[in-house]
N, C-alpha and C positions, 0 to 999 in steps of 0.2 A: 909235354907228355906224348910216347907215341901212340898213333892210332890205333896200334895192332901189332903184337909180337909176334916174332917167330911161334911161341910154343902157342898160342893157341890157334895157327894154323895148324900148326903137326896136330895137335887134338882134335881140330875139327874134321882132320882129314883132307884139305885141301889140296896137297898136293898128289894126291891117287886122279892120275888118265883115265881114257880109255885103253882099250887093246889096241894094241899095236898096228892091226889090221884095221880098225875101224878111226884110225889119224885123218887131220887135214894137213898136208907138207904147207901151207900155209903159217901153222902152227908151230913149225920148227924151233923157230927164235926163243920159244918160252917153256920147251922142253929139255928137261936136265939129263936124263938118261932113261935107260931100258928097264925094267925089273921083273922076270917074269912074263913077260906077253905083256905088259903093261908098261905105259908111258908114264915117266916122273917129271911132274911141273916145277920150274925152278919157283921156289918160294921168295929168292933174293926179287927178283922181276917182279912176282906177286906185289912185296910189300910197297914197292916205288909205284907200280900201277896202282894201289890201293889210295896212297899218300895222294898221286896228282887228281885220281876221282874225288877224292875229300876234299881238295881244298875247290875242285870244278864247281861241286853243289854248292860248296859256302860261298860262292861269289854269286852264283842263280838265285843262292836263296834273298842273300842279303839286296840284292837290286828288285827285288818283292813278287819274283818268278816261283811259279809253284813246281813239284818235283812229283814225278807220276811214275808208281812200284809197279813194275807188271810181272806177272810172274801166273800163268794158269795150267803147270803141271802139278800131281798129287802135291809133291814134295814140300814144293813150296809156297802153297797158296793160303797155308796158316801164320806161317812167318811173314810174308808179304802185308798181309791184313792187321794182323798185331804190330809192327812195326811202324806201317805206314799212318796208322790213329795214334800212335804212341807220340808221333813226331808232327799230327796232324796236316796230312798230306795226303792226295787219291792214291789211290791203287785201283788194277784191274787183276782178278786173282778167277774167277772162272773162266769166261769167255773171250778172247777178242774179237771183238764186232768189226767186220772191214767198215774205214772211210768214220774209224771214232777219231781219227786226227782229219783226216784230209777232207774229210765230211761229217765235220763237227756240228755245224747249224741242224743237222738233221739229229743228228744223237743228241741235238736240247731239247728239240721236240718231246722226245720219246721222253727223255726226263723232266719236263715238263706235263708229261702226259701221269709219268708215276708219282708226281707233288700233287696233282689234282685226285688223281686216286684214294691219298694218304689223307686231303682233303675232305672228303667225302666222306670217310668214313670216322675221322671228326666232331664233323658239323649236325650230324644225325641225316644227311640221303642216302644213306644204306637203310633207313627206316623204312621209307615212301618206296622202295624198291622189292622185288620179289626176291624169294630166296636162287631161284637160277642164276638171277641179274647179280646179282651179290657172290652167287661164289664163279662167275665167268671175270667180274673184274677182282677178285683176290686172289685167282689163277695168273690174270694178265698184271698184279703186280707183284706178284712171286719172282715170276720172272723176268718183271723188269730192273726188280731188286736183287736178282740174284746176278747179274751182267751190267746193272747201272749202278749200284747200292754206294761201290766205292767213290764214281766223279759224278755224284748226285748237286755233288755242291760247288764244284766245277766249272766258272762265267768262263776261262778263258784256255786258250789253248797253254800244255806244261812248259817252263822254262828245262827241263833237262828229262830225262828218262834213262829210270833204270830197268833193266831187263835181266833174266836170269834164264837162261837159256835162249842162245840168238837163234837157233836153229826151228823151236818150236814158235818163235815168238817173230817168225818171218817178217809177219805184214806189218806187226807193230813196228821192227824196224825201217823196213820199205816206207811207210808214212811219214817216220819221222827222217829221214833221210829225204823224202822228199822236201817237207816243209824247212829243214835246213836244223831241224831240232837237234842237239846233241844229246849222244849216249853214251851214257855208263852202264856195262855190260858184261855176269861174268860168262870168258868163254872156256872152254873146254877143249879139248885136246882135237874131239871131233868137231869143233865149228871155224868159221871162219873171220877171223879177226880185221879183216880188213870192210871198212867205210863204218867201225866202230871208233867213235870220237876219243872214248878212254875204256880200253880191252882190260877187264882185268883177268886173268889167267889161273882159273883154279875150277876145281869139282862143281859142276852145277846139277850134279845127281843126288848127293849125301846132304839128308836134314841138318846135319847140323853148320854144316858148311856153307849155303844155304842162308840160314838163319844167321852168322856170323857176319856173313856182309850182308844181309840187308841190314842187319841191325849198326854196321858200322854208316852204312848211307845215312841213317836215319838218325846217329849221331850224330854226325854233318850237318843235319837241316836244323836240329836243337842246339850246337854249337852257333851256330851263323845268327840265329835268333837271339840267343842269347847274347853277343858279340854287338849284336846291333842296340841291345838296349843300354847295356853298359855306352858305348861312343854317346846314345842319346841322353843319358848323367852327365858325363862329361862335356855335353856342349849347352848345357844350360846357362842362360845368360847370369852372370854377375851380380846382377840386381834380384834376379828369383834367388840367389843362394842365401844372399845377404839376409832377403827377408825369411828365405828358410834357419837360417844363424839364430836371428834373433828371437822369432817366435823362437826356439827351442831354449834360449837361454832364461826366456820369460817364464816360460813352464818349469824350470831345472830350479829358480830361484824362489828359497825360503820365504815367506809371507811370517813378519813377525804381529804377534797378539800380543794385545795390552790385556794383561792378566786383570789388572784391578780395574778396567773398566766394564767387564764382563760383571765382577762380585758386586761395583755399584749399583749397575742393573737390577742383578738377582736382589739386592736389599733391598733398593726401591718397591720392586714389587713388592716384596714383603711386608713392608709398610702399609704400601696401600690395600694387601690382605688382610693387617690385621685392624683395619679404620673402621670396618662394618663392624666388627665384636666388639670395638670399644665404644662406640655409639649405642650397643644393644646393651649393655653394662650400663650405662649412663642414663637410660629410661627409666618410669620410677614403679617402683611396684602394687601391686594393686591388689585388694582383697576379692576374690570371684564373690564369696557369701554375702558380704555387705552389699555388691548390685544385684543379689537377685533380690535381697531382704527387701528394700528400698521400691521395689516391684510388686 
């Protein structure tokens, strides 16, 4: 099946540039022609970039590397968030904090600082607390939740990152370029494709454009999961299927009843119901008048 057809890029709009004036000649190689002061992105390049980022994350994901959505312009900071819970995986969709890759140990802090927060208020010490004290730390976890909320849950540094838009998303790449992280990236007519690991080439301004690849990344990380659990069926030993075989056959198999030794039951008892009223029958009867007379 493919990841992605032609027409719903032409739907989503992905192949509309920038202005003509506002190019990186860097970008040349993935531009199809002119149209109007606007640049046209060839969509044949798109889908083949598309295809090698898809199968990049299903190899991250499957060796048990996590995948981190970053994306903190309007556009796409709803797509980003929806996607990346969908597929369960971080995102950073308001802020980049400098030194959240390259000075990680210090951004656990802080996230450690916003678990103890959430603690807190819990456990009842927001009780024993004045109301100042109480809404200075609901302030300081607002915003720790609105910049930390996505890699709250986050022990280790991402196996891959995706960005969408490399231009506003500088440092994010700078860090992970440092640390040696790979990116998947889409860029646009205005950005620059080079010390991107997998450039994919199309609109990173139009919502729904946008939302079409994150949501193809995010297939990716649900494919690979899923991929890996089927292989772990598949490798179960010989001896657990057996016994998975036969329990199923033992449940699948008819238990026959003995009709007539149910009805012997039921008659037995019967009998021994009706043993008290034949005893009481067989008592002898007695006049009440004649014991009292006698009195």
């Amino acid at each position: 099946m493919a990841v992605v057809t032609m027409k719903n890029l032409l739907e989503s709009g992905v192949h509309f540039g920038h202005q003509v004036k506002r190019w990186d000649p860097r970008m040349k190689k993935f531009i199809f022609a002119e149209r109007n002061g606007i640049h046209i992105i060839d969509l044949q390049k798109t889908i083949q970039a598309i295809k090698e980022s898809y199968d990049a994350v299903q190899k991250v994901v499957s060796s048990g590397k996590s995948v981190l959505f970053v994306g903190t312009k309007k556009q796409a900071q709803t797509a980003i968030q929806k996607e990346a819970e969908r597929c369960e995986q971080f995102y950073v969709n308001n802020r980049w904090l400098g030194g959240m890759l390259t000075n990680f140990s210090t951004i656990k802090k802080s996230i450690q600082r916003l678990k103890k927060i959430e603690r807190m208020e819990v456990d009842g010490t927001f009780e024993s607390l004045t109301k100042k004290e109480i809404a200075s730390l609901q302030k300081e976890k607002a915003k720790l939740e609105k910049n930390l909320g996505g890699i709250k849950e986050m022990k280790d540094l991402p196996g891959i990152l995706f960005v969408v838009d490399t231009r506003k998303e500088a440092i994010a790449v700078a860090e992970a370029q440092r640390l040696g992280i790979p990116i998947v990236a889409v860029v646009d007519t205005n950005c620059n494709p080079e010390g991107i690991t997998y450039p994919i080439p199309g609109n990173d301004d139009a919502i729904r454009s946008i939302s079409l690849f994150t949501q193809i990344i995010a297939n990716a990380v649900i494919d690979a999961g899923a991929s890996e659990g089927l292989k772990i069926i598949e490798n179960l030993p010989s001896d657990e299927t057996e016994e998975i075989a036969t329990d199923a056959v033992a449940k699948d198999e008819d238990v026959e009843i003995d009709i007539n030794a149910y009805s012997g039951v039921a008659a037995d008892a019967d009998e021994t119901a009706s043993e008290p009223a034949d005893a009481a029958d067989e008592l002898p009867l007695v006049d009440e008048d004649k014991l009292y007379e006698t009195k």
